[in-house]
TIMI-2910 file (N, C-alpha, C, CB; in pm, 1 decimal, decimal comma, always signed):
<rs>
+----------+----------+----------+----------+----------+----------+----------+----------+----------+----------+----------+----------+------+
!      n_x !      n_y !      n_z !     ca_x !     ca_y !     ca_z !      c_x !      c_y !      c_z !     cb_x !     cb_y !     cb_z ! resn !
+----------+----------+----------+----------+----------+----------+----------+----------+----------+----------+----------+----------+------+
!    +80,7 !   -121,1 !     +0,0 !     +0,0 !     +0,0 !     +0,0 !    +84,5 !   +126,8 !     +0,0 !    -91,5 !     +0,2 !   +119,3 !  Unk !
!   +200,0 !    +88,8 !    +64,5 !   +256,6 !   +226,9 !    +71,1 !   +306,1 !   +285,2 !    -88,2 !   +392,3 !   +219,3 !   +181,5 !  Unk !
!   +376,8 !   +185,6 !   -172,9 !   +348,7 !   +233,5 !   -285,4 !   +279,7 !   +260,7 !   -369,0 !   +375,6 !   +214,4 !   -318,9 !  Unk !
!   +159,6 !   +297,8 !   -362,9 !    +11,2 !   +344,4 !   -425,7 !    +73,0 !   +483,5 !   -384,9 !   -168,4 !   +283,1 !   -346,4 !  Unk !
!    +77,9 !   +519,2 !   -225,5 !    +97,5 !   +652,7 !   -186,5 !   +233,4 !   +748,9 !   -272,4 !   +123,6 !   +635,9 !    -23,2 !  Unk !
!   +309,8 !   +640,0 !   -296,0 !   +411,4 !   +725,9 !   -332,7 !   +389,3 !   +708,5 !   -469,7 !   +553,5 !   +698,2 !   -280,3 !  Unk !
!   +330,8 !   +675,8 !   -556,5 !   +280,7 !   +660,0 !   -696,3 !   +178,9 !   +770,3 !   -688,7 !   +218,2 !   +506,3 !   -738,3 !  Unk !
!   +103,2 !   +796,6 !   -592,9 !     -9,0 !   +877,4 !   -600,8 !    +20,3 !  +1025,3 !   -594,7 !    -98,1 !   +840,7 !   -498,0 !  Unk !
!   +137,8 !  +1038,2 !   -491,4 !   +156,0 !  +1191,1 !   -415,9 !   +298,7 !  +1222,5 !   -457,8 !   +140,3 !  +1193,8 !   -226,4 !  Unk !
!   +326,7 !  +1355,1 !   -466,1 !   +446,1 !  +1420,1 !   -498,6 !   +587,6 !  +1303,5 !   -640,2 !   +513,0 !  +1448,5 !   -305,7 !  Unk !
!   +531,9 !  +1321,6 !   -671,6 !   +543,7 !  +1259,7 !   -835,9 !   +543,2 !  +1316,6 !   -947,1 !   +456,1 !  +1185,6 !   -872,9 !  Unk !
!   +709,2 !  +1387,7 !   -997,0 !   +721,3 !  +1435,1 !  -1113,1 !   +667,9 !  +1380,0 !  -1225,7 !   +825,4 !  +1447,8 !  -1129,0 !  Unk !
!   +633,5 !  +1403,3 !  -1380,9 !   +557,9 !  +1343,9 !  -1479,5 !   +705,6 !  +1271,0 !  -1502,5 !   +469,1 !  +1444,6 !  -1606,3 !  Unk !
!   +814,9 !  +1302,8 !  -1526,7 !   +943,2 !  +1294,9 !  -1507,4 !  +1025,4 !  +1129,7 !  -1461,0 !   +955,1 !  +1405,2 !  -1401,8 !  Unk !
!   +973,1 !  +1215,9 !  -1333,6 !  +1030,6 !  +1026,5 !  -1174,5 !   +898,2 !   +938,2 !  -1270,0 !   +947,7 !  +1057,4 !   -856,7 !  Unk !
!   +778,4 !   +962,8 !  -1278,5 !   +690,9 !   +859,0 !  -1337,7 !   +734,7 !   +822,8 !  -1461,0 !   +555,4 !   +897,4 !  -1349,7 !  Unk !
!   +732,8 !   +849,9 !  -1579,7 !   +806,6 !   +815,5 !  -1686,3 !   +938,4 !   +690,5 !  -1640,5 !   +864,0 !   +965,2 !  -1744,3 !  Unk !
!  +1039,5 !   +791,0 !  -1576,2 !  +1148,8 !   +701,3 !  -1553,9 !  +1128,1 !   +566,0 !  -1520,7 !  +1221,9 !   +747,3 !  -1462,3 !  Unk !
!  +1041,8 !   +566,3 !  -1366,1 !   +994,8 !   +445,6 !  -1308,7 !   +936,7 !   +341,1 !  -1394,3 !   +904,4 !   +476,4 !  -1217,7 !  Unk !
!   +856,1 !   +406,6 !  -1504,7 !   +770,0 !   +320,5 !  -1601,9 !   +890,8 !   +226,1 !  -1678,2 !   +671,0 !   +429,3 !  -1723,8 !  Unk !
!  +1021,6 !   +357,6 !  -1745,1 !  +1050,0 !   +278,3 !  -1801,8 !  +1164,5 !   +221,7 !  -1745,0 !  +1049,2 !   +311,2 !  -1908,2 !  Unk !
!  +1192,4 !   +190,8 !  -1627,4 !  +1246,7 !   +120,7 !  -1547,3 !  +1179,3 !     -1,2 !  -1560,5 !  +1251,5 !   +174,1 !  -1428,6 !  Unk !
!  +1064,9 !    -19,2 !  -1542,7 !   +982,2 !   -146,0 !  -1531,0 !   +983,5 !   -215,0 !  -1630,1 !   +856,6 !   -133,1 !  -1504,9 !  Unk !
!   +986,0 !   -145,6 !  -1738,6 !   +960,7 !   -191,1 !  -1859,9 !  +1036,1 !   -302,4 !  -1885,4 !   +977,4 !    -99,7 !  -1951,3 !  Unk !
!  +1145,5 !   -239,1 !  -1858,3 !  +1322,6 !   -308,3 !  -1894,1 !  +1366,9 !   -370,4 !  -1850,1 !  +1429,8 !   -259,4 !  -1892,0 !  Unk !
!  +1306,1 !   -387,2 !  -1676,2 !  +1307,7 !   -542,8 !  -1611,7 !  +1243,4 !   -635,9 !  -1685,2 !  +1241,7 !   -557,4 !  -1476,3 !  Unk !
!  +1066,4 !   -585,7 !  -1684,7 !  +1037,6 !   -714,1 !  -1700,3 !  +1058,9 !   -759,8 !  -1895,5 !   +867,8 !   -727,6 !  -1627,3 !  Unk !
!  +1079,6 !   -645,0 !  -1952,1 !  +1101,3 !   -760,1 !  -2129,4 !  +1247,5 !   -808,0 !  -2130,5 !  +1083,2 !   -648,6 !  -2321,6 !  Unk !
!  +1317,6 !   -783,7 !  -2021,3 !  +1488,3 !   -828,9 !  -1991,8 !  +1477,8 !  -1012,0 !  -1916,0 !  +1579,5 !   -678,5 !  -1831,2 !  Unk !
!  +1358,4 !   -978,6 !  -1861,3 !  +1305,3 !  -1088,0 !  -1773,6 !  +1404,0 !  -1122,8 !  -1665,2 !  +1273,1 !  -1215,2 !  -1856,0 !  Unk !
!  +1450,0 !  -1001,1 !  -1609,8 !  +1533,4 !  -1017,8 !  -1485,6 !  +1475,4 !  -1018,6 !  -1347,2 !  +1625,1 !   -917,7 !  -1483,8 !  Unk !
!  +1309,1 !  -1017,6 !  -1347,0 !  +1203,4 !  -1075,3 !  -1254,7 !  +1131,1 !  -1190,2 !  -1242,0 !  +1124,9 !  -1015,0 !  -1255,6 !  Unk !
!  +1102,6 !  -1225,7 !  -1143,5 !   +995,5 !  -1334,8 !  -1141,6 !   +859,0 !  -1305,3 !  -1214,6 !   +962,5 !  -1365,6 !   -995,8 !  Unk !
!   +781,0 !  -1415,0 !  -1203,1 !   +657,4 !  -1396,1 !  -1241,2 !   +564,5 !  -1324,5 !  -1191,9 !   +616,1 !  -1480,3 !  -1248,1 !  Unk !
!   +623,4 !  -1382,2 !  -1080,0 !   +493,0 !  -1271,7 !   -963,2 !   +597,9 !  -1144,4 !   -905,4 !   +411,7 !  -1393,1 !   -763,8 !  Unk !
!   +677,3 !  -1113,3 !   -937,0 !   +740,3 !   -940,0 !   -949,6 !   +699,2 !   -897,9 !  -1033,7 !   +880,2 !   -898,3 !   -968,3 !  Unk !
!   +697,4 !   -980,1 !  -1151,9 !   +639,8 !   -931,4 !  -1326,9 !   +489,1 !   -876,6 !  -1294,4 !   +623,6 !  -1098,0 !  -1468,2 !  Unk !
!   +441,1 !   -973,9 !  -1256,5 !   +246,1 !   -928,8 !  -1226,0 !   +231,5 !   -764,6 !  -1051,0 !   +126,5 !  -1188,2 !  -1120,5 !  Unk !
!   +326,9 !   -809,4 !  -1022,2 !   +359,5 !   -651,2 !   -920,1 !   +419,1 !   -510,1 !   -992,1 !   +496,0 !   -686,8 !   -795,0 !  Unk !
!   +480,4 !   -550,5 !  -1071,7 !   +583,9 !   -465,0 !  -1115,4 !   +459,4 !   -382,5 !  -1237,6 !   +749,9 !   -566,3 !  -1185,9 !  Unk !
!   +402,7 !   -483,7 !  -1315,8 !   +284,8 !   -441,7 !  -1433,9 !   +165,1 !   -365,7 !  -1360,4 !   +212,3 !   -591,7 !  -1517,8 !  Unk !
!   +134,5 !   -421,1 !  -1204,5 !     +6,4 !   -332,3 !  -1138,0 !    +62,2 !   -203,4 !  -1156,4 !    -37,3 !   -359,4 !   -965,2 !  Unk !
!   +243,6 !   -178,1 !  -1106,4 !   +276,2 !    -60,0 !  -1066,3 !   +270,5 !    +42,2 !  -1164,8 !   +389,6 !    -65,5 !  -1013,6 !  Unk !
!   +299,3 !    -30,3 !  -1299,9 !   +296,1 !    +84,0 !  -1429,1 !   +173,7 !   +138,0 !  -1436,2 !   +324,7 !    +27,8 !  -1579,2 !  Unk !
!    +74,3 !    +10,0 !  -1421,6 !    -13,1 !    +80,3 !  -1471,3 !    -86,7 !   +200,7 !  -1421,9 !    -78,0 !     +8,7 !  -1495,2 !  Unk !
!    -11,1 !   +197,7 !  -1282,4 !    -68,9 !   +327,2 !  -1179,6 !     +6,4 !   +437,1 !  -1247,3 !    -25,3 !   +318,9 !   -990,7 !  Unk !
!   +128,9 !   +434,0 !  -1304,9 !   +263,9 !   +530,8 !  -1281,3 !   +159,5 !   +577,4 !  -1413,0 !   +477,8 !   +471,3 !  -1292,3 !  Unk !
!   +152,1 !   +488,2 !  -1541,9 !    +61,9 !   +545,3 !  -1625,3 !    -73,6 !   +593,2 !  -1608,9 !    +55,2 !   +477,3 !  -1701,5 !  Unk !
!   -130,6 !   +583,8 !  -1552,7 !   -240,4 !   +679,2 !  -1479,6 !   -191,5 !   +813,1 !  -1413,0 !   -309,3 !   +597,6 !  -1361,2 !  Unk !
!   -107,2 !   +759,2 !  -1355,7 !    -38,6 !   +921,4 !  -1344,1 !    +15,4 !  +1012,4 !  -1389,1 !    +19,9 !   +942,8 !  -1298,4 !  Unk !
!    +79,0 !   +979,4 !  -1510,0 !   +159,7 !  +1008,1 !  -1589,4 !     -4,3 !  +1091,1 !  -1655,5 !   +266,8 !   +872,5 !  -1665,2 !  Unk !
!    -82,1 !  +1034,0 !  -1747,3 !   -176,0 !  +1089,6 !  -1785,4 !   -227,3 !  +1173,0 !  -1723,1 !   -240,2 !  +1030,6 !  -1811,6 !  Unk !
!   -289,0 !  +1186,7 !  -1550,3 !   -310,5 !  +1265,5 !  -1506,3 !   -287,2 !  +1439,2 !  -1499,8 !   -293,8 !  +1209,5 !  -1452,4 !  Unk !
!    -99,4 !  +1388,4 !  -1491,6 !    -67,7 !  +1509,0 !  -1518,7 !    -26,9 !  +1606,5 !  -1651,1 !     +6,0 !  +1506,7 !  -1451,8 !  Unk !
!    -48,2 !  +1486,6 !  -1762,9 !    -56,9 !  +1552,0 !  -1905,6 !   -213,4 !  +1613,1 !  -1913,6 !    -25,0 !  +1426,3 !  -2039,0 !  Unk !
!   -289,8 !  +1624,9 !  -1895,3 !   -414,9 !  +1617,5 !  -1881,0 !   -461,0 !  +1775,1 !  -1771,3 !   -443,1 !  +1452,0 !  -1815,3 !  Unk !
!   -371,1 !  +1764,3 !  -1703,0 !   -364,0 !  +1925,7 !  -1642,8 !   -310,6 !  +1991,9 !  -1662,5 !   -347,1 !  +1962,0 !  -1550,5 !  Unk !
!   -214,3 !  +1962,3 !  -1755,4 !   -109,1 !  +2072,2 !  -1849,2 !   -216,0 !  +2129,7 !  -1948,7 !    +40,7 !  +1984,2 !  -1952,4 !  Unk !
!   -251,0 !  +2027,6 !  -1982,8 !   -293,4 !  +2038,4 !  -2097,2 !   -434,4 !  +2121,5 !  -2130,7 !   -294,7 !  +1913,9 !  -2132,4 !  Unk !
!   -505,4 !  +2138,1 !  -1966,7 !   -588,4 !  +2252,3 !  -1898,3 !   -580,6 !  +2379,0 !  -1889,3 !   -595,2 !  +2241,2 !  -1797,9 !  Unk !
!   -434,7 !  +2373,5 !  -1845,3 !   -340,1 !  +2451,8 !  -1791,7 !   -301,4 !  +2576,6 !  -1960,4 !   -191,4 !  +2323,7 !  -1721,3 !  Unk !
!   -255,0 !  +2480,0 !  -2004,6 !   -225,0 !  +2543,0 !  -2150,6 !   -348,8 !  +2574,0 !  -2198,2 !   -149,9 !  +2448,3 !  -2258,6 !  Unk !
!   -449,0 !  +2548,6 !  -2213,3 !   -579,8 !  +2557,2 !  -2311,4 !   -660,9 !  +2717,6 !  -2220,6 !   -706,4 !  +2359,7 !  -2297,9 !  Unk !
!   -625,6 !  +2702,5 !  -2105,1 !   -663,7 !  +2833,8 !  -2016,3 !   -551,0 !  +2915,9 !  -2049,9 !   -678,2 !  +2813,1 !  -1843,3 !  Unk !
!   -460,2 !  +2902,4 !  -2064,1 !   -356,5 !  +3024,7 !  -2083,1 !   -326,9 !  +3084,5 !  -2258,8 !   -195,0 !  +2958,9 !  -2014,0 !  Unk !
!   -397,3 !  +2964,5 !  -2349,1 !   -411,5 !  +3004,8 !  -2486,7 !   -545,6 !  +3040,7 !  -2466,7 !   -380,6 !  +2899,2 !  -2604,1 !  Unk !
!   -699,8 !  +3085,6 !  -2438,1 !   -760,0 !  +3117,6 !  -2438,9 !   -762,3 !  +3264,6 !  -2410,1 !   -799,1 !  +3046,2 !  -2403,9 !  Unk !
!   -667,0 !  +3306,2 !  -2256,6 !   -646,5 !  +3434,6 !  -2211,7 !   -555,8 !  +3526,0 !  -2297,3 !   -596,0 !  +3424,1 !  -2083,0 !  Unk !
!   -481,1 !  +3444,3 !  -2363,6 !   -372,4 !  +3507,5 !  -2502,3 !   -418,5 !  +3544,3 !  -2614,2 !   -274,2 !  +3415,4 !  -2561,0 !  Unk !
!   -564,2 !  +3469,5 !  -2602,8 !   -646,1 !  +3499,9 !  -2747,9 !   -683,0 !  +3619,1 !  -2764,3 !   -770,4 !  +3429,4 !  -2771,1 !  Unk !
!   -722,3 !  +3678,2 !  -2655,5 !   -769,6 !  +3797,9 !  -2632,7 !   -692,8 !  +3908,1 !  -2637,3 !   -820,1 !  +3797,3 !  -2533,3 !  Unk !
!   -610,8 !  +3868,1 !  -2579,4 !   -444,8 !  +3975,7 !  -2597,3 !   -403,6 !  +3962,7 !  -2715,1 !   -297,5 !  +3934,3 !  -2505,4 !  Unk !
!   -395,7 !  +3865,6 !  -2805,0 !   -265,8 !  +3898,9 !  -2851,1 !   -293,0 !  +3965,0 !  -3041,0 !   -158,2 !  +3730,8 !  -2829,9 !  Unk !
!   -200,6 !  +4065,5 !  -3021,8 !   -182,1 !  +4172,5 !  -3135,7 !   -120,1 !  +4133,0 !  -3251,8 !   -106,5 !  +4283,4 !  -3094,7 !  Unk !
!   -101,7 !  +4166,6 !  -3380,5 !    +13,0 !  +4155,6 !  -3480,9 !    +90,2 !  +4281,4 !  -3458,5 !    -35,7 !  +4141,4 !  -3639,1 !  Unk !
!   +234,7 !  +4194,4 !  -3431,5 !   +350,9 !  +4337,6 !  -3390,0 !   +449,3 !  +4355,7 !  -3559,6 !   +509,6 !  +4270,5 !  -3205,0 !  Unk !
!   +367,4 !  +4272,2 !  -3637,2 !   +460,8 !  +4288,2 !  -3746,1 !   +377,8 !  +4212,1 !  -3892,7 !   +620,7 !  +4206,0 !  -3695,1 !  Unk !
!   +429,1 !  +4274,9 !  -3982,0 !   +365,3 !  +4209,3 !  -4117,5 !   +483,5 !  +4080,8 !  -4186,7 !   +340,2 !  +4360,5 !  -4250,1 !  Unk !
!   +388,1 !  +3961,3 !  -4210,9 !   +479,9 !  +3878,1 !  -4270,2 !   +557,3 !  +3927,7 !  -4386,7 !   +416,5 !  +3768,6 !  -4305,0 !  Unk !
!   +624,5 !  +3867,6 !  -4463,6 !   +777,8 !  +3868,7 !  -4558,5 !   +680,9 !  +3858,9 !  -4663,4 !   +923,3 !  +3727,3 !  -4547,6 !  Unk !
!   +636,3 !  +3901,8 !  -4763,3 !   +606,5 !  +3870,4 !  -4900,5 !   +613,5 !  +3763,9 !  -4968,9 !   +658,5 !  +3927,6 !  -4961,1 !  Unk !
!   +585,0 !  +3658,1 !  -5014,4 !   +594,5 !  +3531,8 !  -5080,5 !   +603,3 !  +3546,5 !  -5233,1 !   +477,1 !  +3447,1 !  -5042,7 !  Unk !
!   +729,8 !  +3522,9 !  -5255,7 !   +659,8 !  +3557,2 !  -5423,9 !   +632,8 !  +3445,1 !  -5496,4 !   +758,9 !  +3640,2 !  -5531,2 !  Unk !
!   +564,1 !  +3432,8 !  -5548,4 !   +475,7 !  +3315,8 !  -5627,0 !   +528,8 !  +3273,8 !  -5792,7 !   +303,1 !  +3381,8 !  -5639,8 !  Unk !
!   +644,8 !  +3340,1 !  -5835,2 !   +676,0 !  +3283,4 !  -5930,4 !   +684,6 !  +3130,5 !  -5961,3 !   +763,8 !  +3332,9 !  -5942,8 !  Unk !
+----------+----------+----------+----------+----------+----------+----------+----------+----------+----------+----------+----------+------+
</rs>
């Protein structure tokens, strides 16, 4: 249980990634057991839930801060001419 908590709380998108692909590389290396393999696969699949989580509030995050820019933002300059020959 305690690792749910630390999968759950204070968890870079970063440390999650890593951890994932830490796991990964044990188990297709097959330098685990079977039943580490079936522990190790619960754990991704949390780290990937988390991992999404926090793409998913960026991605909030960004969509609120391009919305507030929409409103602001000016042309400070005219594009370059294209010539079409």
């Amino acid at each position: 249980m305690a690792k749910d908590k630390i999968v759950a709380k204070n968890v870079t998108f970063e440390q999650a990634l890593q951890k994932l692909e830490t796991i990964v590389t044990e188990i297709e290396q097959g330098k685990v057991s079977l039943e580490e393999s079936i522990e190790k696969y619960a754990e991704g699949t949390k780290l990937i839930t988390k991992c999404r989580s926090i793409l998913d509030q960026a991605e909030k995050k960004i969509a609120i801060l391009s919305s507030n820019e929409g409103s602001e933002l000016q042309v400070s300059g005219d594009l370059p001419e294209q010539d079409e020959s």
